[in-house]
DRENVEXVO-552557 format. One record per residue: residue in one letter; y negated, z, x negated of N, C-alpha, C in turn. Coordinates in steps of 0.001 Angstrom, whole numbers, plus 500000, padded with zeros to 6 digits. Layout:
<rs>
AYZXYZXYZX/...
</rs>
This chain:
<rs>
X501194500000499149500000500000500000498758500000499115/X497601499141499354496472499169498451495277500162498701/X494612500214497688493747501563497833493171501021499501/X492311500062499217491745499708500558492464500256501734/X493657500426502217494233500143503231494576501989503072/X494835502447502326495017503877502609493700504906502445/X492829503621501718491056504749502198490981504047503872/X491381503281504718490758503087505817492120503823506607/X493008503846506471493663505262507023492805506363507205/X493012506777506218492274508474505865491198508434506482/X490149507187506817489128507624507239489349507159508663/X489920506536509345490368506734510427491281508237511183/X491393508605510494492460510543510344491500511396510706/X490803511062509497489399511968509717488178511325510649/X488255510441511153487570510044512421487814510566513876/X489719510888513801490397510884514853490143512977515005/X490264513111514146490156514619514082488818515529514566/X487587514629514390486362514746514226486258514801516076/X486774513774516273486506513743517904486724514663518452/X488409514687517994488815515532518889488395517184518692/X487835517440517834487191519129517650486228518436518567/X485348517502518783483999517159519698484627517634520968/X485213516707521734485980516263522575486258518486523175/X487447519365522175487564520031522506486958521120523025/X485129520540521731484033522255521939483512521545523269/X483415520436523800483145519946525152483509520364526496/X485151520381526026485569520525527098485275521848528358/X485128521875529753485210523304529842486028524554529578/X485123525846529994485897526779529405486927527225529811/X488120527371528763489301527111529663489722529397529880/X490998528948530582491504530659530824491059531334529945/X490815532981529983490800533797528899492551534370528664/X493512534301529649494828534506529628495185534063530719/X496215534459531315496990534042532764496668535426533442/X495968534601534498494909535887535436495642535959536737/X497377535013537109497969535544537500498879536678537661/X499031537098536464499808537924536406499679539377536762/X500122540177537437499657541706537809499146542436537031/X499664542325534999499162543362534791497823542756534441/X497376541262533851496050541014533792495115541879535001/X495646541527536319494489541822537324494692543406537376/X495484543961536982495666545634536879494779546029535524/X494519544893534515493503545371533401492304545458534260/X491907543694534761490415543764535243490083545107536325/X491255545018537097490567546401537920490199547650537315/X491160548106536178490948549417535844488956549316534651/X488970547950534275488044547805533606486513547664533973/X487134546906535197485210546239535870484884547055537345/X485978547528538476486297548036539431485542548942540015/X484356548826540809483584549833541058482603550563539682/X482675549600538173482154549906537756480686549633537548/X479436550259536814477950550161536495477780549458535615/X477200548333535601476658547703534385475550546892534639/X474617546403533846473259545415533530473599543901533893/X472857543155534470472970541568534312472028541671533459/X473004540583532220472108540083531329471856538654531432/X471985537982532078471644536294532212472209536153533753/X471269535019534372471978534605535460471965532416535078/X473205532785535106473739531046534892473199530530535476/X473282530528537152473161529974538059473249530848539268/X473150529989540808472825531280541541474399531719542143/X475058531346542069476170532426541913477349532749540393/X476362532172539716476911532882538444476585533810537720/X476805534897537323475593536003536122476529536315535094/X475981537097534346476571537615533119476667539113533114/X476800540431532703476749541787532988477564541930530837/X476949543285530759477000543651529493478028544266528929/X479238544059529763480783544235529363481305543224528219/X481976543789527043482543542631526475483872541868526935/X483839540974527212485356540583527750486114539461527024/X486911539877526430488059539188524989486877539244523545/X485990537545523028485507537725522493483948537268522451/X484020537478523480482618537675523928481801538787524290/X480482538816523947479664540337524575479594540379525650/X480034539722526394479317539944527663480613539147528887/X480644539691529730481389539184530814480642538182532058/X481188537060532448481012535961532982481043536295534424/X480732536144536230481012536740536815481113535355537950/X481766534937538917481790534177540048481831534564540775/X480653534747541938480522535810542836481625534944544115/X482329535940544680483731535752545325482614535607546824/X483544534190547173483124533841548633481925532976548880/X481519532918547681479859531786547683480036530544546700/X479179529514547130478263528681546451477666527980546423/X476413528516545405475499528410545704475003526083544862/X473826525738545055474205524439545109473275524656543261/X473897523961542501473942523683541434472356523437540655/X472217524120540175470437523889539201469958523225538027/X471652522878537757471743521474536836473284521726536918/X474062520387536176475464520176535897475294518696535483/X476009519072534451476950517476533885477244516788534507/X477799516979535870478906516583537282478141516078538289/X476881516825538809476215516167539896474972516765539628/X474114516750538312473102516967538060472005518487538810/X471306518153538989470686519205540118470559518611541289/X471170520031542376470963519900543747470134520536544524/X470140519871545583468710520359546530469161522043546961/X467911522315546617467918524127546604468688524606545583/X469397524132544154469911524638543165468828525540542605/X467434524906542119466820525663541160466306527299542105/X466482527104543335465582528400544250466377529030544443/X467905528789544654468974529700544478469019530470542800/X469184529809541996469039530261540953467809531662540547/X466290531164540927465493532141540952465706533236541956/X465928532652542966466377534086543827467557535259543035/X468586534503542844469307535745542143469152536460540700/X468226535459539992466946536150538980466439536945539331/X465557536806540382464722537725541150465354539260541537/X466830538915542038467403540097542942468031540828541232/X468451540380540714469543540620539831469226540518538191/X468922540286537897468535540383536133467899541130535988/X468367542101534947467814543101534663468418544604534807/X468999544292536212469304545306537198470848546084537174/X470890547064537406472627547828537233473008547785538612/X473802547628538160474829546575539296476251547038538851/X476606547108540922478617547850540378478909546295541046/X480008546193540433481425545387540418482406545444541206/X482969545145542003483895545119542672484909544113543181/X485961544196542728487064542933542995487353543184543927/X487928541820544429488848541658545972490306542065545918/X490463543062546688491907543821546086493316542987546419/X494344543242545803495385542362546133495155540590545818/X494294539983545579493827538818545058493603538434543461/X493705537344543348493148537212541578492005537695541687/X491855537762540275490385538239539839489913537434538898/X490512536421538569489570535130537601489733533962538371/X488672532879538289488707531674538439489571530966537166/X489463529633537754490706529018536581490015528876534954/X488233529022535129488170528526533926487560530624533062/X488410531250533612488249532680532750487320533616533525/X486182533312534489485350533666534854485713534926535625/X485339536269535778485645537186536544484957537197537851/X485945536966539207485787536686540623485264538326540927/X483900538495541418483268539732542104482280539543543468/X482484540356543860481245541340544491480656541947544106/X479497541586544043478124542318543330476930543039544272/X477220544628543968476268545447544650475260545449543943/X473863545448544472472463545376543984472286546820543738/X470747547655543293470900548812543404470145549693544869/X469851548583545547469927549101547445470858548531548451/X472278548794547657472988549120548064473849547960548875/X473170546948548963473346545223549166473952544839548589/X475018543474548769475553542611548115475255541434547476/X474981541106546337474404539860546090475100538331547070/X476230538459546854476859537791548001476753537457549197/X476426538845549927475649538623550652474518537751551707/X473813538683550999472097538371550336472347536976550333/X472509536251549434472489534817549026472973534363550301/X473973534220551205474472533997552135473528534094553548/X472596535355553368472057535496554876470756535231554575/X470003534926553214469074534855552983468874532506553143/X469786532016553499470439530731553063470099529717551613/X470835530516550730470466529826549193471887529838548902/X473123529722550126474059529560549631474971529344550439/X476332528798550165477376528214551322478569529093551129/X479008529846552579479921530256552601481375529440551733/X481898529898550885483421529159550037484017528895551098/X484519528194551830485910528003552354487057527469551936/X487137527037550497488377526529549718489020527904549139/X488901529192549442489516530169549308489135531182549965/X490703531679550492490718533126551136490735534019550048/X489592535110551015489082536281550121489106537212551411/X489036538615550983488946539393552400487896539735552892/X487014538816552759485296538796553500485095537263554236/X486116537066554105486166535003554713485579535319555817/X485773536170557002485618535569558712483907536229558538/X483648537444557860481993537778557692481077536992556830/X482095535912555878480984535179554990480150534419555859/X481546533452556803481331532723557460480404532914558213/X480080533809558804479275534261560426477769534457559787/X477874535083558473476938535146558098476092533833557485/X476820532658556914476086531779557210475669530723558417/X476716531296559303476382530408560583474859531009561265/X474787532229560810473517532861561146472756531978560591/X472495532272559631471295531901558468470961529925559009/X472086529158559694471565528123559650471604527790560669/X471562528587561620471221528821563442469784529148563103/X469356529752562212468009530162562201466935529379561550/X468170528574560473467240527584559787466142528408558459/X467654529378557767466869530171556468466830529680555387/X466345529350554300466324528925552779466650527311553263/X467723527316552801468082525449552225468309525127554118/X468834526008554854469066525478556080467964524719556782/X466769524977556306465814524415557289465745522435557371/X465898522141555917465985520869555937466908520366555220/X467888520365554986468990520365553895469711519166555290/X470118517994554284470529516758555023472443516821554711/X472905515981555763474231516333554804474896515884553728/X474047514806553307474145513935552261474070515136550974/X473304516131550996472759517423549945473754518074550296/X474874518311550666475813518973551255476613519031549696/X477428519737549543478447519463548202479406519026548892/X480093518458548051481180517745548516482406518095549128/X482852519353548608484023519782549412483456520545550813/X482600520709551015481779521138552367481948520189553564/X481480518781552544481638517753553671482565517580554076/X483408517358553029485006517353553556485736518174555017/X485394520095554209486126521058554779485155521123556537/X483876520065556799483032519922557950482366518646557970/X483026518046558336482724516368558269481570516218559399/X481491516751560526480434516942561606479276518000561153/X479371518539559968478131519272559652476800518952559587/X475703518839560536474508518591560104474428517006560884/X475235516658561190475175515165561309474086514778563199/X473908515894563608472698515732564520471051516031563768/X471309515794562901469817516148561952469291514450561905/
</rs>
């Protein structure tokens, strides 16, 4: 084999390698372990469970951060169980209508602030990509979940049962009987997508 032909190997090797570290720090974040398993969700409970801690960042408006370390990170990731809220940027579908006001609202309610934790019992407690699934009490005594829900900066989940499903629900049927936050003019085209799906007649007299 001539030099030529085994320097354009090698640098094809090391081309192929290069990506794929790209390719991998890209990808999303995957499990922190298998968050099926009992004793994982028997760690998170005994760890986060009715416990006190700080939001230190809010991702998005149903995402925050709180000042627990969890594996190797400072800080624990949180998906508030039963909501979501519409996106304030993403790779996927950029920003959506009422993303950035959802976002400030739970800035507003929540950063800064000590805040207990609470998982949905008998259920997982992570989403698939590591994130810890909560209920988040404010410090009057409110749910951020909630809140976001009756305040309308956010859509009841219906792609998963949680044991607040039949009150998420009611509570946003309120909020857009009344025409609160995004309900007042929100078309269904601004709808996310599995919404439309899981309510194909949603909105469609607007």
């Amino acid at each position: 084999m001539s030099r030529r032909r085994r320097a354009a190997i090698a640098a094809v090797c090391i081309a192929s390698a290069a990506l794929f570290v790209w390719l991998d720090n890209k990808s999303p974040q995957r499990p922190l372990q298998d968050k099926s398993a009992p004793q994982a969700r028997a760690r998170d409970t005994e760890k986060y469970h009715g416990r006190t801690s700080t939001v230190s960042n809010v991702v998005d408006g149903d995402t925050i951060d709180i000042n627990i370390p969890d594996g190797e990170s400072d800080h624990t990731r949180i998906r508030l169980w039963g909501i979501d809220t519409p996106e304030s940027w993403s790779p996927r579908v950029g920003e959506m209508y009422f993303g950035p006001q959802a976002a400030e609202f739970t800035k507003k309610l929540a950063l800064g602030r000590d805040v207990r934790v609470f998982l949905d019992e008998d259920n997982r407690t992570r989403c698939y990509y590591g994130r810890l699934l909560a209920y988040v009490q404010l410090p009057d005594k409110t749910f951020l979940n909630e809140v976001l829900l009756s305040e309308g900066y956010a859509y009841a989940d219906l792609r998963y049962r949680h044991s607040h499903y039949n009150k998420y629900k009611q509570l946003e049927s309120a909020a857009r009987g009344q025409k609160r936050g995004l309900w007042a003019d929100v078309t269904r085209d601004q709808l996310p997508q599995w919404l439309q799906k899981e309510k194909p007649t949603l909105l469609l007299d607007k």
